[in-house]
DSSP file (Angstrom, degrees, kcal/mol; ACC not computed):
  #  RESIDUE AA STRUCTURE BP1 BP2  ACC     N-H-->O    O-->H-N    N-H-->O    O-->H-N    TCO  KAPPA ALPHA  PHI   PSI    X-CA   Y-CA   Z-CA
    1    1 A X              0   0    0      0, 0.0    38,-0.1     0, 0.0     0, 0.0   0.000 360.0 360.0 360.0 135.3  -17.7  -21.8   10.1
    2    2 A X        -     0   0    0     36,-0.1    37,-0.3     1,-0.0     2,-0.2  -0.501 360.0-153.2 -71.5 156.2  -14.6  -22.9    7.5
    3    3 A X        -     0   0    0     35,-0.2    34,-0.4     0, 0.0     2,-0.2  -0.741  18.3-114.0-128.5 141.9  -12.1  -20.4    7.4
    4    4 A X        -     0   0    0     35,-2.5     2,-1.2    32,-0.3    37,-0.4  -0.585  27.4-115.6 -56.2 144.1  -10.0  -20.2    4.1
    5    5 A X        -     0   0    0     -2,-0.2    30,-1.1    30,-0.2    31,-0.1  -0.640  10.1-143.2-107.4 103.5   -6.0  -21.0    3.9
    6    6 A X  E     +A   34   0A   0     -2,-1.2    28,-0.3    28,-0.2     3,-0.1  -0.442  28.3 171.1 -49.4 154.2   -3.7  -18.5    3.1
    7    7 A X  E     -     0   0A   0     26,-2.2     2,-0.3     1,-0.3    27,-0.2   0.332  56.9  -5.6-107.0 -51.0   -0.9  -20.4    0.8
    8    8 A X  E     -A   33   0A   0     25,-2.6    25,-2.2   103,-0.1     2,-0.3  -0.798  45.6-141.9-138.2 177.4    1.3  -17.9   -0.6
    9    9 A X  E     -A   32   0A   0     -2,-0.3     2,-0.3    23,-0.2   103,-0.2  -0.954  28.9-173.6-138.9 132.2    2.1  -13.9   -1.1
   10   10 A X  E     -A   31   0A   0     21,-1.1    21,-4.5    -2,-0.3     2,-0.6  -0.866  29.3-106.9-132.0 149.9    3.5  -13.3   -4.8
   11   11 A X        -     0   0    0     -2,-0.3    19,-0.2    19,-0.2   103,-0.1  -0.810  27.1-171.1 -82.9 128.0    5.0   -9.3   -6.1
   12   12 A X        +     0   0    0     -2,-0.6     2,-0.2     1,-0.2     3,-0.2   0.485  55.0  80.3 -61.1 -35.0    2.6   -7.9   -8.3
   13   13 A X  S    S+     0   0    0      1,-0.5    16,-1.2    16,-0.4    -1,-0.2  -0.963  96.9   2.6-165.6 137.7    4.9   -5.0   -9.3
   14   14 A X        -     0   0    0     -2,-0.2    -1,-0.5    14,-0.2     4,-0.1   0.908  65.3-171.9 -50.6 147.7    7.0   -4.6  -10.9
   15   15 A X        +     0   0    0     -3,-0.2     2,-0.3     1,-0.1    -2,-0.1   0.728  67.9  63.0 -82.8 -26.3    7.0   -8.0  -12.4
   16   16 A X  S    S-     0   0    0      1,-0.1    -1,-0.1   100,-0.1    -2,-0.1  -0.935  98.0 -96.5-129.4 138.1   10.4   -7.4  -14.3
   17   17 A X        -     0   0    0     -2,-0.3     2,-0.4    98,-0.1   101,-0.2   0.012  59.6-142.5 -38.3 127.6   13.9   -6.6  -13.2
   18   18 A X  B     -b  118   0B   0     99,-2.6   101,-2.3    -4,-0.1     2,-0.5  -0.913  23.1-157.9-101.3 140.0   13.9   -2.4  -13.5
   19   19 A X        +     0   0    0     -2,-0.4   101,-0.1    99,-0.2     2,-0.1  -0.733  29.3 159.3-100.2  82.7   16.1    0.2  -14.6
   20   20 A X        -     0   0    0     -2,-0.5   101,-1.6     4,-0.0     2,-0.3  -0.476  35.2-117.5-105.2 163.0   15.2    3.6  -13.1
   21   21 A X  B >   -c  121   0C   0     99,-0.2     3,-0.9    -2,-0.1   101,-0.2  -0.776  46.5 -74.3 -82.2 142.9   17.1    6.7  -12.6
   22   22 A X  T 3  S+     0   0    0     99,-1.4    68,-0.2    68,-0.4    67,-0.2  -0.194 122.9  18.7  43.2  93.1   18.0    8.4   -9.2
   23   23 A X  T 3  S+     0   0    0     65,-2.6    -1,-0.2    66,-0.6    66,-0.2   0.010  97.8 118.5 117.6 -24.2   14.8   10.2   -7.8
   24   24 A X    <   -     0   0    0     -3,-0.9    64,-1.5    65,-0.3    -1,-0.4  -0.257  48.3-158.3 -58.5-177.0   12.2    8.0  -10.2
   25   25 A X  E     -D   87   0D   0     62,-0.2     2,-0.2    -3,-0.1    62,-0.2  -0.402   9.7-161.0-132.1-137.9    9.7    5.9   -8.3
   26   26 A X  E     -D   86   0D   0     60,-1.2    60,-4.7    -2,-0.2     2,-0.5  -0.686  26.1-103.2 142.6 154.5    7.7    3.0   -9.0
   27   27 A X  E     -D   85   0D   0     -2,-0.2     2,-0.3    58,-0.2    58,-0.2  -0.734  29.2-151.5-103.6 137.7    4.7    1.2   -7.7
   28   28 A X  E     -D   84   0D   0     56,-1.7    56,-2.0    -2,-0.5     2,-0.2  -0.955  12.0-162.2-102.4 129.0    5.3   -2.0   -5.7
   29   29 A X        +     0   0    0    -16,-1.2   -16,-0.4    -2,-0.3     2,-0.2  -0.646  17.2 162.2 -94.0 158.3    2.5   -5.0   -5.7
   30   30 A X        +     0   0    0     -2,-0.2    52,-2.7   -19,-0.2     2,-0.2  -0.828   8.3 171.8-158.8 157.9    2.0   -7.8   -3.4
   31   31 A X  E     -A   10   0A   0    -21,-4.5   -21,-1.1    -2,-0.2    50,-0.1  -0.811  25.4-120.1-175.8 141.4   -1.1   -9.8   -2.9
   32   32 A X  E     -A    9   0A   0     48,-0.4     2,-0.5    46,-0.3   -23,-0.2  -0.136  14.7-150.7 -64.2 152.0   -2.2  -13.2   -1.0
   33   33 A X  E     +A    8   0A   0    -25,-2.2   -25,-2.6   -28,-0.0   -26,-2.2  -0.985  21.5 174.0-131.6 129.7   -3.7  -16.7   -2.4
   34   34 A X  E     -A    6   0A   0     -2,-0.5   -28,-0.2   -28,-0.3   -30,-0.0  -0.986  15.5-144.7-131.4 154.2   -5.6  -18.3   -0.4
   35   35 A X        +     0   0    0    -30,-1.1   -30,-0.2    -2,-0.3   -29,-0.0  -0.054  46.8  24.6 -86.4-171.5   -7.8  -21.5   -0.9
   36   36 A X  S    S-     0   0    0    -32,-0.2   -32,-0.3   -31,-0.1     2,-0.2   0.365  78.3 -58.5  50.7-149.8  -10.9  -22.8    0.2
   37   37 A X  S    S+     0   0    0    -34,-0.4     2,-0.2   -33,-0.0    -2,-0.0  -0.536  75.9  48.2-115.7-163.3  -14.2  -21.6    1.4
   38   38 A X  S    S-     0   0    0     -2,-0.2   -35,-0.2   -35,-0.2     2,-0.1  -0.674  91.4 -25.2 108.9-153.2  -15.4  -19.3    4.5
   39   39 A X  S    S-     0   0    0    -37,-0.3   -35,-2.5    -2,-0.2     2,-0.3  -0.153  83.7 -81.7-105.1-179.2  -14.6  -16.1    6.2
   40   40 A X        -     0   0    0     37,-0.2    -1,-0.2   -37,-0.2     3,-0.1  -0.609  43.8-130.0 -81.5 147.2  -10.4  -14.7    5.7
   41   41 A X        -     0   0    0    -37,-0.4     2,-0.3    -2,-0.3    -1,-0.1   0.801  63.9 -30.1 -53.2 -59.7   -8.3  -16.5    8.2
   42   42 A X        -     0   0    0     34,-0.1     2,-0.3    64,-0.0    -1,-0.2  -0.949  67.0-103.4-154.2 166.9   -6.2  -13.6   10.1
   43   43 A X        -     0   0    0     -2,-0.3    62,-2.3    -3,-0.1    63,-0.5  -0.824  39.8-152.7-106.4 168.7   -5.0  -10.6    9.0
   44   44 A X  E     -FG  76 104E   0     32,-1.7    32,-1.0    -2,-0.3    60,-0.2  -0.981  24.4-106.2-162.7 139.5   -1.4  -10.1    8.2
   45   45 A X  E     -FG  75 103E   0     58,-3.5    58,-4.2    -2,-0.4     2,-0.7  -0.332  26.6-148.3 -69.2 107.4    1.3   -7.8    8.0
   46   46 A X  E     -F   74   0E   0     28,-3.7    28,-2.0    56,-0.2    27,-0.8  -0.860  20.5-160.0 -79.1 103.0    1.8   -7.1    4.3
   47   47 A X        -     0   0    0     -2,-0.7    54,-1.3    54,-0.4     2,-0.6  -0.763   6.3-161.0 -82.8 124.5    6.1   -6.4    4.5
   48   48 A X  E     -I  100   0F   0     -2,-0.3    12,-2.1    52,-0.2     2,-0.2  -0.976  32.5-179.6-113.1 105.5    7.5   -4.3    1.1
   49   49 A X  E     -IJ  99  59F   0     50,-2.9    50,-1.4    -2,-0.6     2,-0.3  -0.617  24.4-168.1-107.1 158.3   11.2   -5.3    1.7
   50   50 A X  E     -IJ  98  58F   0      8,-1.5     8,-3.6    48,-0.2     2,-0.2  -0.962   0.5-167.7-150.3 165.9   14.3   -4.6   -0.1
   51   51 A X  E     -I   97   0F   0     46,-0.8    46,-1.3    -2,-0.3     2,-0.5  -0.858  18.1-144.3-143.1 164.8   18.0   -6.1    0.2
   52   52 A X        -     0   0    0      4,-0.3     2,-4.5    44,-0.2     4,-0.2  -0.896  67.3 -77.8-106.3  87.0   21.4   -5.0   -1.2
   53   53 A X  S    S+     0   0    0     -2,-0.5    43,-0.1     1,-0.2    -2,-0.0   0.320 113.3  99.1  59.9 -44.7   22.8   -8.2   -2.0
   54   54 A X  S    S-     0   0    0     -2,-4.5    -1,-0.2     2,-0.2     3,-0.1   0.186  95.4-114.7 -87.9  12.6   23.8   -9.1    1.5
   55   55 A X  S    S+     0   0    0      1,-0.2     2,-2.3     0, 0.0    -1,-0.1   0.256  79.8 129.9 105.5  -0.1   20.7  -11.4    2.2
   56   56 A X        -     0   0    0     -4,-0.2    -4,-0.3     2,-0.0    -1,-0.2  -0.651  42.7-166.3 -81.1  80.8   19.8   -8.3    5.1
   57   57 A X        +     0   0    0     -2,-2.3     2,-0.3    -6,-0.1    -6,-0.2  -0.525  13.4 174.5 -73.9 157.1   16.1   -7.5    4.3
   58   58 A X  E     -J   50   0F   0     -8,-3.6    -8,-1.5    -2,-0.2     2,-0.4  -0.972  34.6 -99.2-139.9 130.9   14.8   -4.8    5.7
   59   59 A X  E     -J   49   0F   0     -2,-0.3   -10,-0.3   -10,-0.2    13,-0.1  -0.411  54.6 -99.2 -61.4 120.4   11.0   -3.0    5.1
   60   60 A X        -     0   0    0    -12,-2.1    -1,-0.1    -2,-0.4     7,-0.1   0.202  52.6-134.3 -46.7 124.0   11.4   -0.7    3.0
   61   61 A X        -     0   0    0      2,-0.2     7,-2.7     5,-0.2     3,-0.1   0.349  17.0-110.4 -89.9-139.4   11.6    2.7    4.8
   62   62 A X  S    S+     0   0    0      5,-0.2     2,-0.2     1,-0.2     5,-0.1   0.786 104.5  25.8-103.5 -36.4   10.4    6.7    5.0
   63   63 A X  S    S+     0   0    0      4,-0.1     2,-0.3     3,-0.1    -2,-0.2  -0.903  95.1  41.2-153.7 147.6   13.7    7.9    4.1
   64   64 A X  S    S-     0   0    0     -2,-0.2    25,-0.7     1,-0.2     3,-0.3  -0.940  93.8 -12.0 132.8-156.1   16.9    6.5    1.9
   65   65 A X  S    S+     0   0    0      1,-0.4    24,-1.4    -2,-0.3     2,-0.4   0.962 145.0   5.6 -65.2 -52.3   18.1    4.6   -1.3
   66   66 A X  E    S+E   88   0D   0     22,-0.2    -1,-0.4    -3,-0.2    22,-0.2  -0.936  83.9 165.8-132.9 142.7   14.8    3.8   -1.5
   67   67 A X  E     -E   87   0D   0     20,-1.8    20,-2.8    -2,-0.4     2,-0.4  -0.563  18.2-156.8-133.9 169.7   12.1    5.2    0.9
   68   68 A X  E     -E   86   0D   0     -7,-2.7    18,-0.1    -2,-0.2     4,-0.1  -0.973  10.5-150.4-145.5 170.5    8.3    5.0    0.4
   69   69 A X  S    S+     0   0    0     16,-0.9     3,-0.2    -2,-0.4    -1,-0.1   0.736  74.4 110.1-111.0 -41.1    5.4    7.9    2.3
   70   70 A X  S    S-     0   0    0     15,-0.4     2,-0.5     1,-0.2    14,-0.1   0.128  91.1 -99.5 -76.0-162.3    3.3    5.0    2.1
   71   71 A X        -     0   0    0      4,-0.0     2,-0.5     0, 0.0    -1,-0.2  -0.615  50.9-155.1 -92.5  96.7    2.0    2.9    5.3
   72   72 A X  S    S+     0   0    0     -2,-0.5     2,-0.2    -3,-0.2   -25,-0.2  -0.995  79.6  36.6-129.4 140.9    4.5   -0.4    5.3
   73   73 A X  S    S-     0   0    0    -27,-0.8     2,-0.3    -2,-0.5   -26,-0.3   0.721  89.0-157.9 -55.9 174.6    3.7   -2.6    6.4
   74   74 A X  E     -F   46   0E   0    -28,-2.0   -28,-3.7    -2,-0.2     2,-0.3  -0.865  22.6-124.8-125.5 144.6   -0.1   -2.5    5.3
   75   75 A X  E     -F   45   0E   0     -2,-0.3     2,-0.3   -30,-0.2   -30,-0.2  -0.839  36.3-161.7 -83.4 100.1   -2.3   -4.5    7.3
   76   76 A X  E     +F   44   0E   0    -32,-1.0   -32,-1.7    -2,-0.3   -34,-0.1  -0.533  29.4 166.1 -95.3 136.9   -4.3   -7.0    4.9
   77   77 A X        +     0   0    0     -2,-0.3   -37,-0.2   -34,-0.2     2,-0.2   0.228  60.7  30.8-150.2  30.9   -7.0   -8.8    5.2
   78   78 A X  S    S-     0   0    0      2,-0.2   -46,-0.3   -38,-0.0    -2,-0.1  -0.602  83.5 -94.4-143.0-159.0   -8.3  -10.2    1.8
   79   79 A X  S    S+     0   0    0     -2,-0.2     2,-0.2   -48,-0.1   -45,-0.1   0.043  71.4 129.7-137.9  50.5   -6.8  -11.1   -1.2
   80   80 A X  S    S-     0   0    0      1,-0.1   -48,-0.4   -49,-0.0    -2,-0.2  -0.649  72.7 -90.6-100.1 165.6   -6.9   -8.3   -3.0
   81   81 A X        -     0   0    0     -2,-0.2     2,-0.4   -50,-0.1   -50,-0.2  -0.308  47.4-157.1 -76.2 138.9   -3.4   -6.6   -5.0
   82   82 A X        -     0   0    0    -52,-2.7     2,-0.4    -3,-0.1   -70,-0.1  -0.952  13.5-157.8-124.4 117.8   -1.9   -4.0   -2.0
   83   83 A X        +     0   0    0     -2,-0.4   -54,-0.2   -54,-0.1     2,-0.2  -0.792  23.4 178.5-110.9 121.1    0.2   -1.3   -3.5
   84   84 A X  E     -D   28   0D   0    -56,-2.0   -56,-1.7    -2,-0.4     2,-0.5  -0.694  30.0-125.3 -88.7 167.3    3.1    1.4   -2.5
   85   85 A X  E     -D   27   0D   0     -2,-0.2   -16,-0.9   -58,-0.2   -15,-0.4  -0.978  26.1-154.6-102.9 132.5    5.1    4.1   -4.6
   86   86 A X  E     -DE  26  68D   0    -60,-4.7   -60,-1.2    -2,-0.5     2,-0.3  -0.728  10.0-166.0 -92.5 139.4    9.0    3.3   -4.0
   87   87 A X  E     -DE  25  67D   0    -20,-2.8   -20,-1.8    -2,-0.4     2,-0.4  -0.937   8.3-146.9-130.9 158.3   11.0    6.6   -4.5
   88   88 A X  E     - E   0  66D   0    -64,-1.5   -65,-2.6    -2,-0.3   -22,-0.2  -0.994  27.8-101.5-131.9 125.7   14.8    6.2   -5.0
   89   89 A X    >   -     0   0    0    -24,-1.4     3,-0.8   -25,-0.7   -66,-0.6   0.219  35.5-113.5 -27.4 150.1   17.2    9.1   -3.5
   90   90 A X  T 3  S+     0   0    0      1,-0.3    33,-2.0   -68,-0.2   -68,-0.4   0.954 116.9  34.8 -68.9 -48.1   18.5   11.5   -6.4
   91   91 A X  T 3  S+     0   0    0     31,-0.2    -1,-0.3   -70,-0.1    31,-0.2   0.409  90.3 117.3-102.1  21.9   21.8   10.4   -6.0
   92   92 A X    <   +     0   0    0     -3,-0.8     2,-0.4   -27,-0.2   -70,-0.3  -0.403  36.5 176.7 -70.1 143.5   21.4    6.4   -5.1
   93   93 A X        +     0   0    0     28,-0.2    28,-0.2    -2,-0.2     2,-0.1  -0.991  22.6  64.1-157.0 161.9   22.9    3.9   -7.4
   94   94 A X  B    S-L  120   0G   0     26,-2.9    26,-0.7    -2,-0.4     2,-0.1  -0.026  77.1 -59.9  91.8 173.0   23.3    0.3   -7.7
   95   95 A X        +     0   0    0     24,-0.2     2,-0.4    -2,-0.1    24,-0.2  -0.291  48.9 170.1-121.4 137.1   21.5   -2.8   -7.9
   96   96 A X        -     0   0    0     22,-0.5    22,-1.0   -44,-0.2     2,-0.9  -0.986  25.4-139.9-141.2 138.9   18.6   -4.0   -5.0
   97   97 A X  E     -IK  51 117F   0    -46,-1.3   -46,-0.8    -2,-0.4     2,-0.2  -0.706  17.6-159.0-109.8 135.2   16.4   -6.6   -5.1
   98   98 A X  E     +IK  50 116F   0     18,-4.2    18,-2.0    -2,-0.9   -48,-0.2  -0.719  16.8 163.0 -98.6 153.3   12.4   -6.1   -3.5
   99   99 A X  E     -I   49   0F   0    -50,-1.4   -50,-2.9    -2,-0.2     2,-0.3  -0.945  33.0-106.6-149.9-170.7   10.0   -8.7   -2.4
  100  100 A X  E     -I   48   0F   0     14,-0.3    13,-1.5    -2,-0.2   -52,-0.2  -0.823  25.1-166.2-116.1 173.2    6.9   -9.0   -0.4
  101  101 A X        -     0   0    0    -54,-1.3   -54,-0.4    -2,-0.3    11,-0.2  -0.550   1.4-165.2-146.5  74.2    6.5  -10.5    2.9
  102  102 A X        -     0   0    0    -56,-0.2     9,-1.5    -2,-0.1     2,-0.5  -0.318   1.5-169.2 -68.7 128.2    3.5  -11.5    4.7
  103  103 A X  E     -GH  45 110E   0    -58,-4.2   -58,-3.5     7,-0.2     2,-0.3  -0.955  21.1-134.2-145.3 135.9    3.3  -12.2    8.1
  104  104 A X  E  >  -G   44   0E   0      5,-2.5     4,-0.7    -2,-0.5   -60,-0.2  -0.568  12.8-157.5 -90.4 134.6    0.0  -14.0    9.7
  105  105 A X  T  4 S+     0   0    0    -62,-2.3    -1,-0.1    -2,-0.3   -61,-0.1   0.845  92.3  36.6 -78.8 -37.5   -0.8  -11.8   13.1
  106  106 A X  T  4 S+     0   0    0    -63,-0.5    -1,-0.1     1,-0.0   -62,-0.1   0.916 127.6  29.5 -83.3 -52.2   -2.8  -14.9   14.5
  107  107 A X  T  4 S-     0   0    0      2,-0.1    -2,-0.1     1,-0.0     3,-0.1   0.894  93.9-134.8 -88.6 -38.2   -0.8  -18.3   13.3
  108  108 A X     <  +     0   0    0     -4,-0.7     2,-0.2     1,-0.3    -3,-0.1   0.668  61.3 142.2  91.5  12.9    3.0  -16.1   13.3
  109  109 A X        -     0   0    0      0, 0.0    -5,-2.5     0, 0.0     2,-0.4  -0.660  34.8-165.2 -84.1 145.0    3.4  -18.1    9.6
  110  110 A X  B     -H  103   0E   0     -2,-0.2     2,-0.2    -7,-0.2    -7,-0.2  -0.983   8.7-165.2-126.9 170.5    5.0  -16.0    7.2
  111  111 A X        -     0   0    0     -9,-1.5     2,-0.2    -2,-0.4  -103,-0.1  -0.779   4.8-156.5-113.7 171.4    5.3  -16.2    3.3
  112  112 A X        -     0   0    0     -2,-0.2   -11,-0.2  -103,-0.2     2,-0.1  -0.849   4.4-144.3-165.2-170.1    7.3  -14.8    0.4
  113  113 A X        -     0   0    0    -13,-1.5  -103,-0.2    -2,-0.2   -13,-0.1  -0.285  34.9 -71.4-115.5 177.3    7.5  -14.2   -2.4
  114  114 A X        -     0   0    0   -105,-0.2     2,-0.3   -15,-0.1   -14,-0.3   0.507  43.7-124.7 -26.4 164.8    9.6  -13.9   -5.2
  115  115 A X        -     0   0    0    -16,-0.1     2,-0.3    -3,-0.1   -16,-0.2  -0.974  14.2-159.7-121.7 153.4   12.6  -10.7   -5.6
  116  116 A X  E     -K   98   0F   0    -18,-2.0   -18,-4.2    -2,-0.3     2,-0.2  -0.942  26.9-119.0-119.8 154.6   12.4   -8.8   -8.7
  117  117 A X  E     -K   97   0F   0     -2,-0.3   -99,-2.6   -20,-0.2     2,-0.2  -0.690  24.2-156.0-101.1 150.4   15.8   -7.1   -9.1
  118  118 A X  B     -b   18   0B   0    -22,-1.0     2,-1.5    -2,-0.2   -22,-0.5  -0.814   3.5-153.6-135.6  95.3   15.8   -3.3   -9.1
  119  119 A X        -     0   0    0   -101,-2.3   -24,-0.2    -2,-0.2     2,-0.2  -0.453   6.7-166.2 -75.3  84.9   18.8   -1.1  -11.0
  120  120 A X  B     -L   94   0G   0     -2,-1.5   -26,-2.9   -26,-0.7     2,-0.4  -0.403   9.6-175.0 -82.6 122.8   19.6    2.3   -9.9
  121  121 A X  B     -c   21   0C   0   -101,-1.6   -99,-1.4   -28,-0.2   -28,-0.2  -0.969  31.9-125.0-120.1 124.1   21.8    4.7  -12.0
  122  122 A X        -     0   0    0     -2,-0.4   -31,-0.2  -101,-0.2   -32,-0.1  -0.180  26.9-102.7 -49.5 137.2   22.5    8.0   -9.9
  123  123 A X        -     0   0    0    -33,-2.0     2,-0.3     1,-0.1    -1,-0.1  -0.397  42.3 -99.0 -55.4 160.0   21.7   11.2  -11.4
  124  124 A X        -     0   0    0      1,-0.1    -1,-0.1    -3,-0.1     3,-0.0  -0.549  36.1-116.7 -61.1 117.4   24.5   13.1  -12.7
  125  125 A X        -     0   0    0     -2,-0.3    -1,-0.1    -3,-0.1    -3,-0.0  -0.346  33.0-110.1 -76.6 150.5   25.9   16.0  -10.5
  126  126 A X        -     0   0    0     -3,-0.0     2,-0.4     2,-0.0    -3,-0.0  -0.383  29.4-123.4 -58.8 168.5   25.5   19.3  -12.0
  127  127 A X        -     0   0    0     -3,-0.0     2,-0.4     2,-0.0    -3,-0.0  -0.863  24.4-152.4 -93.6 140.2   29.1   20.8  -13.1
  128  128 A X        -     0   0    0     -2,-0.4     2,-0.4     3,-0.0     3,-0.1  -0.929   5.9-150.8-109.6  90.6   29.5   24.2  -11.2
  129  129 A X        -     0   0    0     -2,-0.4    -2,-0.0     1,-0.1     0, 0.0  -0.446  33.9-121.9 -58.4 117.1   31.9   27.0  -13.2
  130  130 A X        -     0   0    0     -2,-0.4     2,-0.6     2,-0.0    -1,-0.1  -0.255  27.3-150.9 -51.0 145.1   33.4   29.1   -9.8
  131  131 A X        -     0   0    0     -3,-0.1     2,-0.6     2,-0.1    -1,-0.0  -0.994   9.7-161.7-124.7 138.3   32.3   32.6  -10.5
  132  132 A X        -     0   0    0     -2,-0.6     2,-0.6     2,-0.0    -2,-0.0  -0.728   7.3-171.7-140.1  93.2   34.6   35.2   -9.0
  133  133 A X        -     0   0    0     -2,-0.6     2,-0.4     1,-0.0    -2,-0.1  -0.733  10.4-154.9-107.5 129.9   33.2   39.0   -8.5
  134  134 A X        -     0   0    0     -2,-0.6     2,-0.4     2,-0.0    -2,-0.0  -0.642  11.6-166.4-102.6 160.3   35.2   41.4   -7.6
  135  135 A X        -     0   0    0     -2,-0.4     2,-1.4     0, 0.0    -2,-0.0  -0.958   5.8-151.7-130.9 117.8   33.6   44.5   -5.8
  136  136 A X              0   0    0     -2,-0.4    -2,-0.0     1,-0.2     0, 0.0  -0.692 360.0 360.0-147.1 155.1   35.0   47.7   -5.1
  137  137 A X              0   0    0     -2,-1.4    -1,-0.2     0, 0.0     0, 0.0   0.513 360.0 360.0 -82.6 360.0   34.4   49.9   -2.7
C-alpha cells in the first residue's frame, strides 16, 4: 500500500513576533505536510523548542524562562495542528525565538520549521516600605 511523504513541519502559533509580560503564556502550534496518497508514513516526535540567541535549541521544558505542563515532545501521527501552552517565569525578560521540530521515529529525518521571535518584559518587583514595630514588654 502507498504510504504518504512527510515534506515539512511549519509553527502554527503564534504566527507573529510577541510581546508578553513575565508570567503570561501562549499557545504554541506546529503541524506536518505531507503529500501523496495511503496510510501516514511513521510517527514523529513533534519538538516545541526555544533558543536565546545563541543558536542552542533546547525543547522547551517543565520549569524556567519559559516552561510548558504540557507533553513535549508530542508524538504525531497525522497532520493535524498539535498544540502547547508556553508559560514564561514572573520575573524572565528578554528576547527568544520558538520553532517546531519534527523528528521521523522510523526514517531519523527531521524538519523545521520557521522561528517566530518571542519578547519578554519582566514583571515589576513590588517596592517594600520596612515597617519597624517596636514592642514593649
Amino acid at each position: 500500500m502507498a504510504q504518504q511523504t512527510i515534506n515539512s513541519i511549519s509553527i502554527t502559533q503564534p504566527s507573529s513576533p510577541q510581546n508578553i509580560t513575565g508570567g503570561d503564556s501562549f499557545t504554541m502550534g506546529g503541524q506536518l505536510s505531507a503529500s501523496g496518497h495511503g496510510g501516514w508514513p511513521e510517527n514523529v516526535d513533534m519538538y516545541f523548542e526555544w533558543d536565546q540567541g545563541t543558536g542552542t535549541w533546547q525543547t522547551i521544558p517543565s520549569s524556567g524562562d519559559l516552561h510548558t505542563a504540557d507533553t513535549n515532545p508530542a508524538v504525531v501521527a497525522d497532520a493535524n495542528e498539535h498544540t502547547i501552552t508556553v508559560n514564561s517565569d514572573n520575573f524572565a525578560d528578554g528576547t527568544f525565538n520558538i520553532r517546531t521540530h519534527g523528528h521521523g521515529q522510523t526514517s531519523g529525518t527531521d524538519w523545521y520549521s520557521s522561528t517566530v521571535q518571542i519578547n519578554i518584559t519582566a514583571q515589576s518587583t513590588p517596592t517594600y516600605t520596612p515597617k519597624i514595630i517596636v514592642a514593649t514588654f
